[in-house]
mmCIF file as Biopython writes it, N, C-alpha, C and O atoms, coordinates in Angstrom:
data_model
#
loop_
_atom_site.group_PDB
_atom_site.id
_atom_site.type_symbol
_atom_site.label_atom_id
_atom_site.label_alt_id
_atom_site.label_comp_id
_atom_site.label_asym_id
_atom_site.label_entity_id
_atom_site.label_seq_id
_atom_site.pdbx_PDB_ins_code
_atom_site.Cartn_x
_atom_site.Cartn_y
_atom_site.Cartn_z
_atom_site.occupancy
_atom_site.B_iso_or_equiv
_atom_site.auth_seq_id
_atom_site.auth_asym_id
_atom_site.pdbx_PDB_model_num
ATOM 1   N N  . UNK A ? 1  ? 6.322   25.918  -3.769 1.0 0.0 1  A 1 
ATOM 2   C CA . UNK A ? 1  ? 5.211   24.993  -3.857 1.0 0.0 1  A 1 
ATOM 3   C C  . UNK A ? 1  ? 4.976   24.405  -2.463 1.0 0.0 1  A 1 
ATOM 4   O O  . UNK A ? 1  ? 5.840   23.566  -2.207 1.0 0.0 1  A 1 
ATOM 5   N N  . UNK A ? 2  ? 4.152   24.563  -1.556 1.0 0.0 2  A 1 
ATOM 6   C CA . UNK A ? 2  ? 3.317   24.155  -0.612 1.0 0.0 2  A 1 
ATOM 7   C C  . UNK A ? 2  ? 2.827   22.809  -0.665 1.0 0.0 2  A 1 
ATOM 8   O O  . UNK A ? 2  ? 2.024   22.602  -1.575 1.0 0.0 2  A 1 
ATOM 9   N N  . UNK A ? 3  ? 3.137   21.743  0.154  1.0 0.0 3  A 1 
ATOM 10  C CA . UNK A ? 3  ? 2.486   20.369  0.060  1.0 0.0 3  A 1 
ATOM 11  C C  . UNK A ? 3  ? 1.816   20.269  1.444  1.0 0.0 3  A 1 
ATOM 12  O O  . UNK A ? 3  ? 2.124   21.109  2.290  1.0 0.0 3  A 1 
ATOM 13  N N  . UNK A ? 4  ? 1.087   19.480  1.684  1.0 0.0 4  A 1 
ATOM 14  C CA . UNK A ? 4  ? 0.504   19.462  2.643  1.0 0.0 4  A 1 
ATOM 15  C C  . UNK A ? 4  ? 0.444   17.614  2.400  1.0 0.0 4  A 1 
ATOM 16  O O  . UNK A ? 4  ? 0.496   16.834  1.448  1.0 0.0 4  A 1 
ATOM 17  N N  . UNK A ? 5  ? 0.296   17.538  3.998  1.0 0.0 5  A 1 
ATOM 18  C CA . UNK A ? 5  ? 1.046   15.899  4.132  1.0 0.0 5  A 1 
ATOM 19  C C  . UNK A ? 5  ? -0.356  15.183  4.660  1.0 0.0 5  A 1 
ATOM 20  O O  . UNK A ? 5  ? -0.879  15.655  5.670  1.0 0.0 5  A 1 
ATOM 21  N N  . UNK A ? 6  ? -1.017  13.970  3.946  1.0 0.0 6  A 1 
ATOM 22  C CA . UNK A ? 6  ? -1.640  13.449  3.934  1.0 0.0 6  A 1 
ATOM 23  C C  . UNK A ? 6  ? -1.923  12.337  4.735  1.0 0.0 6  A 1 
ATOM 24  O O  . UNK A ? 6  ? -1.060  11.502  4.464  1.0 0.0 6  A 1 
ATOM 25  N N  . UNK A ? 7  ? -2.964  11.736  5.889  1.0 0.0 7  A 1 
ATOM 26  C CA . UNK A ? 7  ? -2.931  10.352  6.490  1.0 0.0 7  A 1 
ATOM 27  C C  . UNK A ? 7  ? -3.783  9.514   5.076  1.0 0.0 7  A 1 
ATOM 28  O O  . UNK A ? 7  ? -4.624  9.913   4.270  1.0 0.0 7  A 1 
ATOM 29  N N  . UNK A ? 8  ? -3.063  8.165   5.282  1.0 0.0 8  A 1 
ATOM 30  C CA . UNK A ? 8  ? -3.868  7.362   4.460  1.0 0.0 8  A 1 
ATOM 31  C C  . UNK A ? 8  ? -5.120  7.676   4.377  1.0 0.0 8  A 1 
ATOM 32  O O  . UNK A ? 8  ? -5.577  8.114   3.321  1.0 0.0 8  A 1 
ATOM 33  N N  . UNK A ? 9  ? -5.817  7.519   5.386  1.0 0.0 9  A 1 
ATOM 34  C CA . UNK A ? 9  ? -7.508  7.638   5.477  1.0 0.0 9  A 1 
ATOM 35  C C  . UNK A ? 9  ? -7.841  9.163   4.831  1.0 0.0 9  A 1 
ATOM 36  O O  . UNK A ? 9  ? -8.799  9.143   4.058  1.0 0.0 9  A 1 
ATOM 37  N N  . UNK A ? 10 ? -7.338  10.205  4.982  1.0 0.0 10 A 1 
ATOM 38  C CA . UNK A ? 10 ? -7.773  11.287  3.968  1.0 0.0 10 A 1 
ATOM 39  C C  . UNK A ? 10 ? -7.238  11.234  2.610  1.0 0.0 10 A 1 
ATOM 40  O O  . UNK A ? 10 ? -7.781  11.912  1.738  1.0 0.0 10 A 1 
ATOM 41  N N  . UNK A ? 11 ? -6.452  10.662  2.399  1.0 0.0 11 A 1 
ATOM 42  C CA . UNK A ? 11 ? -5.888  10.798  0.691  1.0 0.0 11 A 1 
ATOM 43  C C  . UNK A ? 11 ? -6.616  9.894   0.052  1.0 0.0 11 A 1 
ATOM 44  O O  . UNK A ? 11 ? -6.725  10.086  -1.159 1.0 0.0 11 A 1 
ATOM 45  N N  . UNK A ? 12 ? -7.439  8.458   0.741  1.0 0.0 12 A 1 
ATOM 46  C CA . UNK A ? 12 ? -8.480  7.599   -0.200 1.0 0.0 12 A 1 
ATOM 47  C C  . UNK A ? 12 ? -9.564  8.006   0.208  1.0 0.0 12 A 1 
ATOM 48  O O  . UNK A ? 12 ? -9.914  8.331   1.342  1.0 0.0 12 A 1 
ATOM 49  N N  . UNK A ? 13 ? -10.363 7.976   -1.206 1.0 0.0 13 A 1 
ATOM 50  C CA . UNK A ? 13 ? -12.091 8.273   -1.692 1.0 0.0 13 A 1 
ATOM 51  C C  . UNK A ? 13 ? -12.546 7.554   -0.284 1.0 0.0 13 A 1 
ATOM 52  O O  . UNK A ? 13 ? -12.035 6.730   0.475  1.0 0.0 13 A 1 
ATOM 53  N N  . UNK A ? 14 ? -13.271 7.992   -0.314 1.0 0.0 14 A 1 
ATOM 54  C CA . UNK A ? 14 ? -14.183 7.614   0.870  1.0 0.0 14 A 1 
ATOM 55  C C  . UNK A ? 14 ? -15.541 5.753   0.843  1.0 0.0 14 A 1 
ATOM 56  O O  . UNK A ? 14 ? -16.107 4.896   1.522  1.0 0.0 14 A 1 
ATOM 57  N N  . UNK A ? 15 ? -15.212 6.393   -0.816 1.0 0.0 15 A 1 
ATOM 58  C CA . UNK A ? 15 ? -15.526 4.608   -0.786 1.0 0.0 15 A 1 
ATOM 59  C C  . UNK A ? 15 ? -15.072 3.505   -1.346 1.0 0.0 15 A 1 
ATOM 60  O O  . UNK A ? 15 ? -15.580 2.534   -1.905 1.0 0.0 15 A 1 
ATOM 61  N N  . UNK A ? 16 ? -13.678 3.969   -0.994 1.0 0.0 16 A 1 
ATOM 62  C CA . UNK A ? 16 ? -12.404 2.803   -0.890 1.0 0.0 16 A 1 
ATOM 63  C C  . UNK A ? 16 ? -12.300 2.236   0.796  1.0 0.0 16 A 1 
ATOM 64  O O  . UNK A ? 16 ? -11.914 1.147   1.222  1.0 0.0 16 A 1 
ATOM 65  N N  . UNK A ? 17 ? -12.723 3.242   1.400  1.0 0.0 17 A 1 
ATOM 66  C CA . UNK A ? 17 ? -12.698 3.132   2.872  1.0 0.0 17 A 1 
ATOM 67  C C  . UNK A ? 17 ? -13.507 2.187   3.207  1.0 0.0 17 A 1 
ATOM 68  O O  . UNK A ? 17 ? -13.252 1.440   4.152  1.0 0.0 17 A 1 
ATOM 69  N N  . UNK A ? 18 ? -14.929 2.051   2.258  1.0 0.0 18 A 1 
ATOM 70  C CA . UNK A ? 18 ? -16.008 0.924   2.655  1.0 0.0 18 A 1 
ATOM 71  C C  . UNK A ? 18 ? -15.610 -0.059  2.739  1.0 0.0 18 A 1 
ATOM 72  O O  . UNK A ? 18 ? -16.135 -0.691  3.656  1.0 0.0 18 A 1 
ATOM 73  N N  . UNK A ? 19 ? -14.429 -0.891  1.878  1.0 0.0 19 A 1 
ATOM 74  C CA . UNK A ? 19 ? -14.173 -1.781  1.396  1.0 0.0 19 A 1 
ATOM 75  C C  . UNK A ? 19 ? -13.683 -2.857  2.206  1.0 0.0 19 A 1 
ATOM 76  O O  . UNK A ? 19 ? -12.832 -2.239  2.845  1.0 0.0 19 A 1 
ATOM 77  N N  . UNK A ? 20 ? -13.624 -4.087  2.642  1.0 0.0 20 A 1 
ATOM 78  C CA . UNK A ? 20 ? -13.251 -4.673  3.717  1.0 0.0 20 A 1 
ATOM 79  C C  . UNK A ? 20 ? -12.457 -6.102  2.889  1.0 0.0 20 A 1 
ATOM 80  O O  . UNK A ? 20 ? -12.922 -7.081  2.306  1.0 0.0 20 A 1 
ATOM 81  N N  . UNK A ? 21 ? -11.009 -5.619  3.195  1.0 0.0 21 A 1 
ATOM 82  C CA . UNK A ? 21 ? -10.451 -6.882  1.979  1.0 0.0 21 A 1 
ATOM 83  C C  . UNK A ? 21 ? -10.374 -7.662  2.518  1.0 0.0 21 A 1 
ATOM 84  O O  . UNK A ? 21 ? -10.345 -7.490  3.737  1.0 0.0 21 A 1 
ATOM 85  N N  . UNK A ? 22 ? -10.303 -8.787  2.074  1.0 0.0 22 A 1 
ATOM 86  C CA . UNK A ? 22 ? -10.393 -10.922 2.113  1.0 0.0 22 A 1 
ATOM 87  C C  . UNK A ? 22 ? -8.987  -10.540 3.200  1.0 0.0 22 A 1 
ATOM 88  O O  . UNK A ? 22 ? -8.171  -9.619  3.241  1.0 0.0 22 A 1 
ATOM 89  N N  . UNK A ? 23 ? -9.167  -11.462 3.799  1.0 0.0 23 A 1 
ATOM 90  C CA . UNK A ? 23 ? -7.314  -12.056 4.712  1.0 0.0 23 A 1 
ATOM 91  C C  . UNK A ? 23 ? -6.552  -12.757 3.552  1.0 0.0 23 A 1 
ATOM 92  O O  . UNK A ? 23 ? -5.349  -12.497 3.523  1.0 0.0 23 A 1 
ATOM 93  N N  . UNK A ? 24 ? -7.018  -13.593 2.595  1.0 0.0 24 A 1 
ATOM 94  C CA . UNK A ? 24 ? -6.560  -14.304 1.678  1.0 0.0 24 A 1 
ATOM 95  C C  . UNK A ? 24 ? -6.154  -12.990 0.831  1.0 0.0 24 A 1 
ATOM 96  O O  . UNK A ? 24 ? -5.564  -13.473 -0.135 1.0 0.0 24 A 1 
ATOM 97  N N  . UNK A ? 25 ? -6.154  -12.078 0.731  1.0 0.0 25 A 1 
ATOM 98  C CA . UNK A ? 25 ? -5.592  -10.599 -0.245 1.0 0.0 25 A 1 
ATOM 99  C C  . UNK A ? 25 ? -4.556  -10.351 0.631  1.0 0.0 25 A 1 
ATOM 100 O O  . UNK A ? 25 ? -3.328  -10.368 0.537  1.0 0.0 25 A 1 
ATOM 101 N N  . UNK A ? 26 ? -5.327  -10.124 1.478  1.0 0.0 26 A 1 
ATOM 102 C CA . UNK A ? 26 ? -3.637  -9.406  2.568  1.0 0.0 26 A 1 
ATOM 103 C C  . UNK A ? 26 ? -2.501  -9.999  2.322  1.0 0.0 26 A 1 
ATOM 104 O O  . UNK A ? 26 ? -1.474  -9.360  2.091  1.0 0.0 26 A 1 
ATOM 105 N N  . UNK A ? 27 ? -2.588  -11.922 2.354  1.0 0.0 27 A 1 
ATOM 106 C CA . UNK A ? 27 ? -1.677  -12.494 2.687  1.0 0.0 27 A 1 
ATOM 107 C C  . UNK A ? 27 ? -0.975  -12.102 1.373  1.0 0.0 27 A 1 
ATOM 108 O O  . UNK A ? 27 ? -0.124  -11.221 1.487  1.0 0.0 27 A 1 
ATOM 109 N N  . UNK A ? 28 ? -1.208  -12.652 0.047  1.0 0.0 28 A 1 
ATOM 110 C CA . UNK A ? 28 ? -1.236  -12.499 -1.205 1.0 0.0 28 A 1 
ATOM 111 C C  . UNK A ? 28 ? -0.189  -11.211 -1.635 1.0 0.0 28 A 1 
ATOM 112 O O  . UNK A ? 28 ? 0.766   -11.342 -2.400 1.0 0.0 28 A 1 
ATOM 113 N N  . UNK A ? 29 ? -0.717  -9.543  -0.757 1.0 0.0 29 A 1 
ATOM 114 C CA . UNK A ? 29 ? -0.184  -8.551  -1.137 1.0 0.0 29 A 1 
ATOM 115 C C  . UNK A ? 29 ? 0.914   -8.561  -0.277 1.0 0.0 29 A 1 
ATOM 116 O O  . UNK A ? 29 ? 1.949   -8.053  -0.709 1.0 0.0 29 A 1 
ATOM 117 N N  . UNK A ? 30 ? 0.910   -9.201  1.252  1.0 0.0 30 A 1 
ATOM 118 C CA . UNK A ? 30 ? 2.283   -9.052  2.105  1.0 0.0 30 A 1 
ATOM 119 C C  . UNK A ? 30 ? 3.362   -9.792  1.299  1.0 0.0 30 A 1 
ATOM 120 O O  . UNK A ? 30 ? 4.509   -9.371  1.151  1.0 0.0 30 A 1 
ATOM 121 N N  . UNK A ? 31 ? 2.761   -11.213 0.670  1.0 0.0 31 A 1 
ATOM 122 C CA . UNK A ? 31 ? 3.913   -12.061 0.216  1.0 0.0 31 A 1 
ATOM 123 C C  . UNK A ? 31 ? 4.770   -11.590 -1.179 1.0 0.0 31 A 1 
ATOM 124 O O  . UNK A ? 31 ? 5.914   -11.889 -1.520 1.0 0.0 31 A 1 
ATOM 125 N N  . UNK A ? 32 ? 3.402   -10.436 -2.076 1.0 0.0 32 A 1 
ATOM 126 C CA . UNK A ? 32 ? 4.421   -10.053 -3.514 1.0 0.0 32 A 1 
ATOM 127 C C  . UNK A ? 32 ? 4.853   -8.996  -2.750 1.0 0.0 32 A 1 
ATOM 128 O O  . UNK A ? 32 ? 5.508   -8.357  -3.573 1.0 0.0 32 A 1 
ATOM 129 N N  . UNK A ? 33 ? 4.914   -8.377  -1.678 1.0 0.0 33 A 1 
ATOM 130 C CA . UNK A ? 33 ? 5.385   -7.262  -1.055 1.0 0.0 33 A 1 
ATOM 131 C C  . UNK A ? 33 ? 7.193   -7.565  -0.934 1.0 0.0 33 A 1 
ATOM 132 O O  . UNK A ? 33 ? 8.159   -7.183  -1.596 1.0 0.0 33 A 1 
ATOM 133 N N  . UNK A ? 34 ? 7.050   -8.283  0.046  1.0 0.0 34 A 1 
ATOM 134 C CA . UNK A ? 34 ? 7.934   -9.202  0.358  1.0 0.0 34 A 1 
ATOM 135 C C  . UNK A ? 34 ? 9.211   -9.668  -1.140 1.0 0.0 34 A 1 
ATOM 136 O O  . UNK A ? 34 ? 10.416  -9.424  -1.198 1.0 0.0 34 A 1 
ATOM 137 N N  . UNK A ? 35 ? 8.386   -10.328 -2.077 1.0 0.0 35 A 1 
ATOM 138 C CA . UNK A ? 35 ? 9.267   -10.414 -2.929 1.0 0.0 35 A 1 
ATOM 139 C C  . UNK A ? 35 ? 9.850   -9.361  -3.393 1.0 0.0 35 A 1 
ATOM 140 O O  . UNK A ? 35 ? 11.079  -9.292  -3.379 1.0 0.0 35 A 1 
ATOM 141 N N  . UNK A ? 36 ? 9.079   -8.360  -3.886 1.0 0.0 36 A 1 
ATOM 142 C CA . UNK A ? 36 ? 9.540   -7.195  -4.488 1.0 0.0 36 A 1 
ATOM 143 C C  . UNK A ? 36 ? 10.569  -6.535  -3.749 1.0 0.0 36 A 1 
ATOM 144 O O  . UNK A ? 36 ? 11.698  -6.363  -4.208 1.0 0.0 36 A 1 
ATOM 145 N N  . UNK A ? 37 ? 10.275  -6.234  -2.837 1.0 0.0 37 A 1 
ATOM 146 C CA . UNK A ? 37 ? 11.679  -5.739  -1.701 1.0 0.0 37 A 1 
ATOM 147 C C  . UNK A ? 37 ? 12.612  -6.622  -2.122 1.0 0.0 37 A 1 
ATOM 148 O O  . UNK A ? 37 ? 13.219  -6.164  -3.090 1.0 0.0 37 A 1 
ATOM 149 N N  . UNK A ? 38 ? 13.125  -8.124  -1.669 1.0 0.0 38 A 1 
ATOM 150 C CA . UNK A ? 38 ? 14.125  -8.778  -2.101 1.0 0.0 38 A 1 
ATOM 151 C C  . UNK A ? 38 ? 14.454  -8.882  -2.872 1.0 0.0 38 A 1 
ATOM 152 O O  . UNK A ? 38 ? 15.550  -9.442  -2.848 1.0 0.0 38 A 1 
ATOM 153 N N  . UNK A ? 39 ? 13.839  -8.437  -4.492 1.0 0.0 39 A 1 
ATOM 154 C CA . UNK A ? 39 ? 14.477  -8.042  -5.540 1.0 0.0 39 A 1 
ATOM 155 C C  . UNK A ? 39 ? 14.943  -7.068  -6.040 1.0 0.0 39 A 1 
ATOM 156 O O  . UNK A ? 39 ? 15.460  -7.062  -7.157 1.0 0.0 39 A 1 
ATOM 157 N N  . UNK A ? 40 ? 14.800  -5.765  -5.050 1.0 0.0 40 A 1 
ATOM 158 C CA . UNK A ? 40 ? 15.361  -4.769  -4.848 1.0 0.0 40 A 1 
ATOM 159 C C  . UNK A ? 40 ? 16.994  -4.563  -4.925 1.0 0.0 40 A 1 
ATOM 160 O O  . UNK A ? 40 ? 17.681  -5.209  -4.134 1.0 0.0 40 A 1 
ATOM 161 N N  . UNK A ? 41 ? 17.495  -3.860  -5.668 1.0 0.0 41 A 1 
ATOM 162 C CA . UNK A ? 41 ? 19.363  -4.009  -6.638 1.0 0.0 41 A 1 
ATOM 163 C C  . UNK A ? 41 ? 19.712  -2.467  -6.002 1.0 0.0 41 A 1 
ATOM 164 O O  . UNK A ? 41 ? 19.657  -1.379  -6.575 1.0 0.0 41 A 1 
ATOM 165 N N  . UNK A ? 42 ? 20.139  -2.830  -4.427 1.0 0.0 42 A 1 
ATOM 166 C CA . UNK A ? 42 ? 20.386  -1.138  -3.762 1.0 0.0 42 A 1 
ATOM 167 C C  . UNK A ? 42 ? 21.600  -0.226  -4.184 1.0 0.0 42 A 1 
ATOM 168 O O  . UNK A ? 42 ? 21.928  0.869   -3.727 1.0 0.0 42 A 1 
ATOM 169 N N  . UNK A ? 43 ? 22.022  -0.778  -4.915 1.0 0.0 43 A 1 
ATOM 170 C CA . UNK A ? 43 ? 23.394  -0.241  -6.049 1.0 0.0 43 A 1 
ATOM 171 C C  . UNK A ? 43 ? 22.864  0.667   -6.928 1.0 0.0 43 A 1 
ATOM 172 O O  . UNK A ? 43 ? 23.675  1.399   -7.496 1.0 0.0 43 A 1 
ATOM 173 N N  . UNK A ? 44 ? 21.562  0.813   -7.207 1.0 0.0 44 A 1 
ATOM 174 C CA . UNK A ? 44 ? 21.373  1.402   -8.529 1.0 0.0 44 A 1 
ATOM 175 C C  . UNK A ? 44 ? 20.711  2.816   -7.851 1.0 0.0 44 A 1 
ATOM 176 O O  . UNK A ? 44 ? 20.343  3.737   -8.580 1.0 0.0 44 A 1 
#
């Protein structure tokens, strides 16, 4: 099976690309980002 390796900008629709998100999202997605990693259980 053959994969071929994707940049972000070609693997999203093209008008996801239009999209220009809030700074208030960014912050929002860095900070549950953030949590989620630290609840990360590297034992398992």
């Amino acid at each position: 099976m053959n994969h071929k390796i994707l940049r972000p900008r070609q693997a999203l629709n093209k008008a996801c690309l239009k999209v220009k998100p809030v700074r208030k999202d960014i912050e929002v997605f860095k900070t549950n980002l953030i949590n989620f990693i630290d609840q990360i259980n590297e034992s398992e």
